[in-house]
C-alpha positions in Angstrom: 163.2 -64.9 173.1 165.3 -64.7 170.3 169.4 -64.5 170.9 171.0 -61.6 169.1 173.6 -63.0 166.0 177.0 -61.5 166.8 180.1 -61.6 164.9 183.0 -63.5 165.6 184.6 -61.9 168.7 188.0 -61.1 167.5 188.8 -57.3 167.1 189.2 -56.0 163.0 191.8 -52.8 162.9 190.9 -50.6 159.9 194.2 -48.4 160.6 195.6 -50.3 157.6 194.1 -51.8 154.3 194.1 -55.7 154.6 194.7 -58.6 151.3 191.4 -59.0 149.2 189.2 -56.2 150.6 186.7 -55.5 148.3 186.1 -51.5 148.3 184.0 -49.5 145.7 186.1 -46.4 145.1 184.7 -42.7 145.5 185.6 -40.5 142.6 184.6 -36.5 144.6 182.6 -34.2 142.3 181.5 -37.4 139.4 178.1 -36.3 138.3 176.8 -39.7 137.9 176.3 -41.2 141.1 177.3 -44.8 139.7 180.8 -43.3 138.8 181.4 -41.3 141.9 180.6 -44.4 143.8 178.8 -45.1 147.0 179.3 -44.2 150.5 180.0 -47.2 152.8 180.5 -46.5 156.2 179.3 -50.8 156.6 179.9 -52.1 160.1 178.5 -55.4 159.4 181.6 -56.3 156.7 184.4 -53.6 157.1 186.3 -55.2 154.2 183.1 -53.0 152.0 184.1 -49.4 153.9 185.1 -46.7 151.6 185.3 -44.1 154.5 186.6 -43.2 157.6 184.1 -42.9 160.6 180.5 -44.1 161.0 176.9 -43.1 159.8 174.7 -41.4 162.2 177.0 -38.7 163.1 176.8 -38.3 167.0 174.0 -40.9 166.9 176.5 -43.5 166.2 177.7 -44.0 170.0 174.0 -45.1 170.7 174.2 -47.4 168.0 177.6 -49.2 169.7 176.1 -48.9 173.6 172.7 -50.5 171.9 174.8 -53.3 170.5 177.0 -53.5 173.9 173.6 -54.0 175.9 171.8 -56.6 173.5 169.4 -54.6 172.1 170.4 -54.6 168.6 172.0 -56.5 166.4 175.5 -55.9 165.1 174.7 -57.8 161.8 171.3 -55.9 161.1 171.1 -53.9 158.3 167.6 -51.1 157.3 165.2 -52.1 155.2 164.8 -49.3 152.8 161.2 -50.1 151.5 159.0 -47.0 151.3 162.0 -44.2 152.7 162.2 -42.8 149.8 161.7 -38.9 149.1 158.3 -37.7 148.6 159.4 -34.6 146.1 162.5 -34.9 143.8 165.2 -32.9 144.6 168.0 -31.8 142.6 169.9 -32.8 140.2 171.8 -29.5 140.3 175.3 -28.4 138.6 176.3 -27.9 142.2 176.6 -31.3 142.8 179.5 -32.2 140.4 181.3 -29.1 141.5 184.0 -31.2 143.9 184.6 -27.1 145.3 181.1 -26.2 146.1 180.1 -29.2 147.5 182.7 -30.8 150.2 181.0 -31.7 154.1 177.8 -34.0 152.1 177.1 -36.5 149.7 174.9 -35.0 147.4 173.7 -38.3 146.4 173.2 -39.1 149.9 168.9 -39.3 149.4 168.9 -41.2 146.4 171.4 -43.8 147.6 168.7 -46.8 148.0 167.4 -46.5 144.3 170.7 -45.3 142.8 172.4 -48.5 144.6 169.7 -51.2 144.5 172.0 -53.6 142.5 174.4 -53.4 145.3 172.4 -53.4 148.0 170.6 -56.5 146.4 174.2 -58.3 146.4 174.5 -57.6 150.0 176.5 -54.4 150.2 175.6 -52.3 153.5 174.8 -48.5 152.0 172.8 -46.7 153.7 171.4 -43.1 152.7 173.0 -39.9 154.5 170.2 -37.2 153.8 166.0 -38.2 154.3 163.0 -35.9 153.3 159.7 -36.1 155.5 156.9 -33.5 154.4 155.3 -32.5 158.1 153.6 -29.9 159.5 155.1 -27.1 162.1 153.6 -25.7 164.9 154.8 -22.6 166.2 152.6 -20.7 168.9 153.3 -17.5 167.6 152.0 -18.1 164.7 148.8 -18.5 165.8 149.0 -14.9 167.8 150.1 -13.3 164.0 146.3 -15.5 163.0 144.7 -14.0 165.8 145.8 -10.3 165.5 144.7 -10.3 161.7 149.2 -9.8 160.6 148.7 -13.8 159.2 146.5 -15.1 156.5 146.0 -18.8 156.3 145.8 -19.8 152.7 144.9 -23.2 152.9 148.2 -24.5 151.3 151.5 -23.2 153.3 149.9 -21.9 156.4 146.3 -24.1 157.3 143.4 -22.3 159.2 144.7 -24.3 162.7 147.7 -22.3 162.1 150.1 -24.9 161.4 152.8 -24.8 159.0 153.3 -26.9 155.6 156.9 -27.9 154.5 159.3 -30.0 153.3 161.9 -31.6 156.2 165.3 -32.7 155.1 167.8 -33.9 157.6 171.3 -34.4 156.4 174.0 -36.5 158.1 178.1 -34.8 157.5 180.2 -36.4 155.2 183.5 -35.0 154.3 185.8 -35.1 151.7 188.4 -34.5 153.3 190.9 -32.8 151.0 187.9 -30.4 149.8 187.3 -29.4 153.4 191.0 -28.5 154.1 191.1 -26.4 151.0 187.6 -24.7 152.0 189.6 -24.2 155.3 192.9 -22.8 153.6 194.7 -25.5 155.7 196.4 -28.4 154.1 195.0 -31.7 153.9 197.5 -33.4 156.1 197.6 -30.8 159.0 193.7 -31.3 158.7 194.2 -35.3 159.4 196.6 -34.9 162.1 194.5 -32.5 164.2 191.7 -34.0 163.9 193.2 -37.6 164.6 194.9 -35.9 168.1 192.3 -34.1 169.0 189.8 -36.5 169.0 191.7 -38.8 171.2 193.3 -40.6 168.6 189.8 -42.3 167.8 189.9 -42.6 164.3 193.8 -43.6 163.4 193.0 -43.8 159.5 193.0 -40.4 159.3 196.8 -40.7 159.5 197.5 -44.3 158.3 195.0 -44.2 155.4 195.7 -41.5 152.6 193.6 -44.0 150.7 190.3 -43.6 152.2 189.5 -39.5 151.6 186.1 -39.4 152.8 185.0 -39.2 156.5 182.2 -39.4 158.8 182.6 -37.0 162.0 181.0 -37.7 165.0 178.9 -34.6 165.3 175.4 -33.2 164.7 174.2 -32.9 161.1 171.6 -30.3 159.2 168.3 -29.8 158.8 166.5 -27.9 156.2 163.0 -26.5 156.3 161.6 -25.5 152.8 158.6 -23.7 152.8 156.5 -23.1 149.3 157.3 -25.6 146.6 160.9 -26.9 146.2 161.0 -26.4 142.8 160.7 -22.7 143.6 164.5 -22.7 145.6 166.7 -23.4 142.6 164.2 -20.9 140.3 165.9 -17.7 139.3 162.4 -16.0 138.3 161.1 -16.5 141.7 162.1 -14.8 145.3 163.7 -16.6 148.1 163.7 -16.2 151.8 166.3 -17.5 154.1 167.7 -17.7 157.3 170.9 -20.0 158.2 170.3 -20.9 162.1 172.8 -22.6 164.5 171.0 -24.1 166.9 170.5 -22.7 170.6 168.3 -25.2 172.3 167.9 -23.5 175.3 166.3 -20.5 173.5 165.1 -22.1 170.8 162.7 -24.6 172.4 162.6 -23.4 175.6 163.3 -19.6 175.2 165.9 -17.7 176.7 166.5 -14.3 178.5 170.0 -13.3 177.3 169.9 -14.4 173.4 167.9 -13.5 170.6 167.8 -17.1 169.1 164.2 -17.6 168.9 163.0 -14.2 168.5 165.0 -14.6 165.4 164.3 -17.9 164.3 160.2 -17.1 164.1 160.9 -14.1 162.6 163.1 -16.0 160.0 160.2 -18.6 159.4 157.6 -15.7 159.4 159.5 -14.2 156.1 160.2 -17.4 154.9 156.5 -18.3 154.8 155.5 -15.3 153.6 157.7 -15.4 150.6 156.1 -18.7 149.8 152.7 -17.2 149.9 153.5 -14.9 147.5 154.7 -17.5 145.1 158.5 -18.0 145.8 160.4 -20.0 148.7 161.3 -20.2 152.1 164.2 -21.6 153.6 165.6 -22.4 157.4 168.7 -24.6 157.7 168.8 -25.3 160.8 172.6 -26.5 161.5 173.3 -28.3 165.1 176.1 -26.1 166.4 174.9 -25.8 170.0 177.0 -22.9 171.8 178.5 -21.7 168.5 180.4 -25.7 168.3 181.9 -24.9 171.7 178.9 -26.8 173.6 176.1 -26.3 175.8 178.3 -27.1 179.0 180.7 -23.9 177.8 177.9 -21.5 177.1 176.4 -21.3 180.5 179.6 -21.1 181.5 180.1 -18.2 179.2 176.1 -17.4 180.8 177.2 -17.1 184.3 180.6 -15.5 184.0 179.1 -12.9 182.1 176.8 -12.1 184.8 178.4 -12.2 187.8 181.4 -10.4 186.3 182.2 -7.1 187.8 179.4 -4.3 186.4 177.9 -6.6 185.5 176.7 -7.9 181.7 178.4 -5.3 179.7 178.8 -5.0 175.5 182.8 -4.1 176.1 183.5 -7.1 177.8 181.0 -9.5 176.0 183.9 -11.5 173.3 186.2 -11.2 176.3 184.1 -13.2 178.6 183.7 -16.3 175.9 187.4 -16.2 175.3 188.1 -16.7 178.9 186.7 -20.3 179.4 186.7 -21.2 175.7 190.4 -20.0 174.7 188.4 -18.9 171.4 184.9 -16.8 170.2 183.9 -19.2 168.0 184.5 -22.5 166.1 182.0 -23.2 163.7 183.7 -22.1 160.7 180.9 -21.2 158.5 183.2 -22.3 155.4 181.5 -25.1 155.4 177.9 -23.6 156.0 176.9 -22.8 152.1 177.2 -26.6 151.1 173.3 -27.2 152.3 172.5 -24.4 149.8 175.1 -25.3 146.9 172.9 -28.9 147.6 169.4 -27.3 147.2 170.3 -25.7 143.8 170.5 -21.9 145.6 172.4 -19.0 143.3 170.5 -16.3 145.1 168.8 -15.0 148.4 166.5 -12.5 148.0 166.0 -11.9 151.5 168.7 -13.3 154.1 167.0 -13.2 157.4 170.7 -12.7 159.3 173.1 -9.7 160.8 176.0 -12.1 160.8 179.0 -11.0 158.9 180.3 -14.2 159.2 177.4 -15.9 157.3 176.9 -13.2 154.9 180.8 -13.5 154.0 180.9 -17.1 153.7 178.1 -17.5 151.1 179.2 -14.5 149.1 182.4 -16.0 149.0 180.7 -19.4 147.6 179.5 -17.2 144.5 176.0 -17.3 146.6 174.4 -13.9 145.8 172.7 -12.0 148.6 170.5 -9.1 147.4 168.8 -7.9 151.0 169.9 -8.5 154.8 166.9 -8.5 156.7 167.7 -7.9 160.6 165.7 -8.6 164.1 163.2 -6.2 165.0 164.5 -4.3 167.7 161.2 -5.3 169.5 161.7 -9.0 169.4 165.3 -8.6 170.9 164.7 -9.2 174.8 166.0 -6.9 177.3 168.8 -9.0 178.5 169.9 -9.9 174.8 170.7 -6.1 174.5 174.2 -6.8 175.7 174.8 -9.2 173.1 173.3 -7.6 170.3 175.4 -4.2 170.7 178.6 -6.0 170.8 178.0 -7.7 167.8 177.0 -4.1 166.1 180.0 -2.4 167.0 181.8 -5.0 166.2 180.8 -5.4 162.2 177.3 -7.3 162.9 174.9 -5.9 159.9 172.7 -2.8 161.0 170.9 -0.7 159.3 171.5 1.9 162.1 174.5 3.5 162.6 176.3 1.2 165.4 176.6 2.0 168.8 179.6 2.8 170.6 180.5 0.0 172.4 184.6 -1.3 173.1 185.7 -4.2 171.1 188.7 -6.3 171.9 191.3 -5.1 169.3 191.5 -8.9 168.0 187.6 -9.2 167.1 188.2 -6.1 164.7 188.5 -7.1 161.2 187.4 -10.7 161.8 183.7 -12.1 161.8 181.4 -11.4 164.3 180.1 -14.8 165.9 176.1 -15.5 166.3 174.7 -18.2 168.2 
């Protein structure tokens, strides 16, 4: 058996820049990728790293225990033969707008033939977005074939009732000073809390003003397109779209107290639709378990809601998050549009959401919205009632008048969270 390589064991700080490092700088918004420069996040040779933090998002912890136990090499680096995207994507004017575009690298899937030269001379740069085509299989579409409310047309939905479309999975990278405007905080303020409240784990987010451009350790995006891709960016053709943050418990394994996959097939039922009749569909699919507060918090949320006194009730349903998280919501949907700015998008025809707090954020990101397209009221399960008439009298989209449920005084006036 072969013995893994391994660096020399000495520990390298990258809290400060050292003599002779040899970084490619990043110049935000450039629309030539060779000007804007690549993004190295290189563990092999620090001295090459142009950003704070690491690829893989979350993933990268595995990497390090992987490492830690053996199993992989500290010095290895992907071959990139045959990974690249299987339809073009993009460019789009988007993408050298440094204020539309700030939490990915737009070049992010065309970084192994835009960087060859580089790679070649032993540079580590690795790509931060992928596209798969695949197939999707979703029971219920099958039960749409079956009762006759489904064609297959041989192209987007196949006689076996599975799905046709375009994956793309996209790993966070932020520029940091476009983030904290995005935010309305300031740039520094943005550096220090993240730096404290991430245990102090990555320290050049205070010592290296230098190095705007960060990696965060947390779940990235993926985007479903349905129909051709072409058809997304195309002004004379319709598109569908539904912005979902993920709820695993529901959406893979189904849930009684949330409407997240009633709503998500619903979303890809319109979406697919919309390509059949010759436009797009769209699902970007963020990973936000719990609304960014966590699985562990939402059943927390999940059981103090139901053994509270009364029971489950509408008046009490922000209260009861607020309680154990100290907050309703933290996934700050400022940052939500970018996936769209990415894909070329100017207009939804048909936003498959109630949230006010999506709908706001892509309005405000010029994105125009033209119809809200809510749950049917006979996909919402009977425990999700609760949650769903909270969020309606609280602003949620309806096309009913709301019903008259208490609010906290604080929730008025401010975006109603979704899972």
């Amino acid at each position: 058996m072969n013995e893994i390589k391994r660096p020399a064991r000495h520990i390298v700080l990258t809290s400060h820049p050292r003599d002779g490092e040899r970084r490619l700088p990043i110049t935000w918004g450039a629309a030539d990728p060779r000007v804007r420069g690549p993004v190295i996040g290189s563990l092999t040779d620090p001295g090459q790293r142009n950003v704070i933090g690491a690829h893989s998002g979350s993933y990268a912890l595995y990497r390090a225990l992987a490492i830690a136990a053996g199993s992989l090499s500290p010095l290895h680096k992907p071959d990139l033969t045959d990974t690249a995207p299987p339809v073009e994507l993009g460019p789009h004017p988007q993408w050298s707008d440094p204020e539309k575009i700030v939490a990915l690298d737009p070049f992010g899937h065309l970084a192994a033939e835009v960087f060859k030269d580089l790679i070649a001379d032993g540079i580590d740069i690795r790509p931060t977005i992928a596209v798969a085509q695949a197939r999707l299989t979703v029971p219920e579409f099958k039960e749409e074939m079956r009762a006759g409310r489904l064609e297959p047309d041989g192209k987007i939905v196949l006689e076996s009732g599975e799905i046709n479309c375009t994956k793309v999975a996209i790993e966070p990278v932020w520029h940091l000073p476009g983030v904290a405007r995005r935010c309305g905080i300031g740039e520094q303020d943005l550096r220090r809390s993240l730096f404290e409240h991430t245990g102090g784990m990555f320290p050049e987010l205070v010592t290296r003003p230098d190095l705007q451009v960060f990696l965060p350790p947390i779940g990235g995006v993926t985007a479903y397109i349905f129909g051709e891709v072409s058809a997304i960016a195309d002004p004379n053709r319709k598109l569908a779209c539904r912005v979902h943050d993920e709820c695993n418990g529901s959406d893979v394994f189904g849930s009684d107290i949330c409407t997240c996959r009633p709503y998500l097939v619903h979303g890809i039922d319109i979406c697919v639709r919309a390509a059949q009749e010759g436009g797009a569909g769209l699902i970007v699919y963020n990973r936000k378990e719990g609304r960014a507060l966590g699985e562990v918090t939402k059943f927390l949320v999940y059981n103090a809601r139901k053994r509270q006194a009364g029971g489950d009730t509408a008046d009490a349903y922000f209260e009861r998050t607020e309680c154990v998280a100290g907050v309703q919501d933290v996934r700050f949907q400022e940052l939500m549009a970018d996936t769209l700015h990415w894909l070329g998008v100017t207009r939804i025809d048909r936003f498959v959401s109630m949230s006010n707090m999506k709908y706001d954020a892509l309005v405000r990101q010029g994105i125009e919205i033209v119809e809200r397209v809510p749950i049917p009221d006979a996909l919402i399960p009977e425990d999700a009632r609760v949650e769903m008439a909270a969020k309606k009298a609280a602003g949620y989209f309806t096309e009913e008048s709301p019903p008259d449920a208490a609010v906290p005084s604080e929730t008025k006036g401010r975006g109603v969270p979704e899972h």
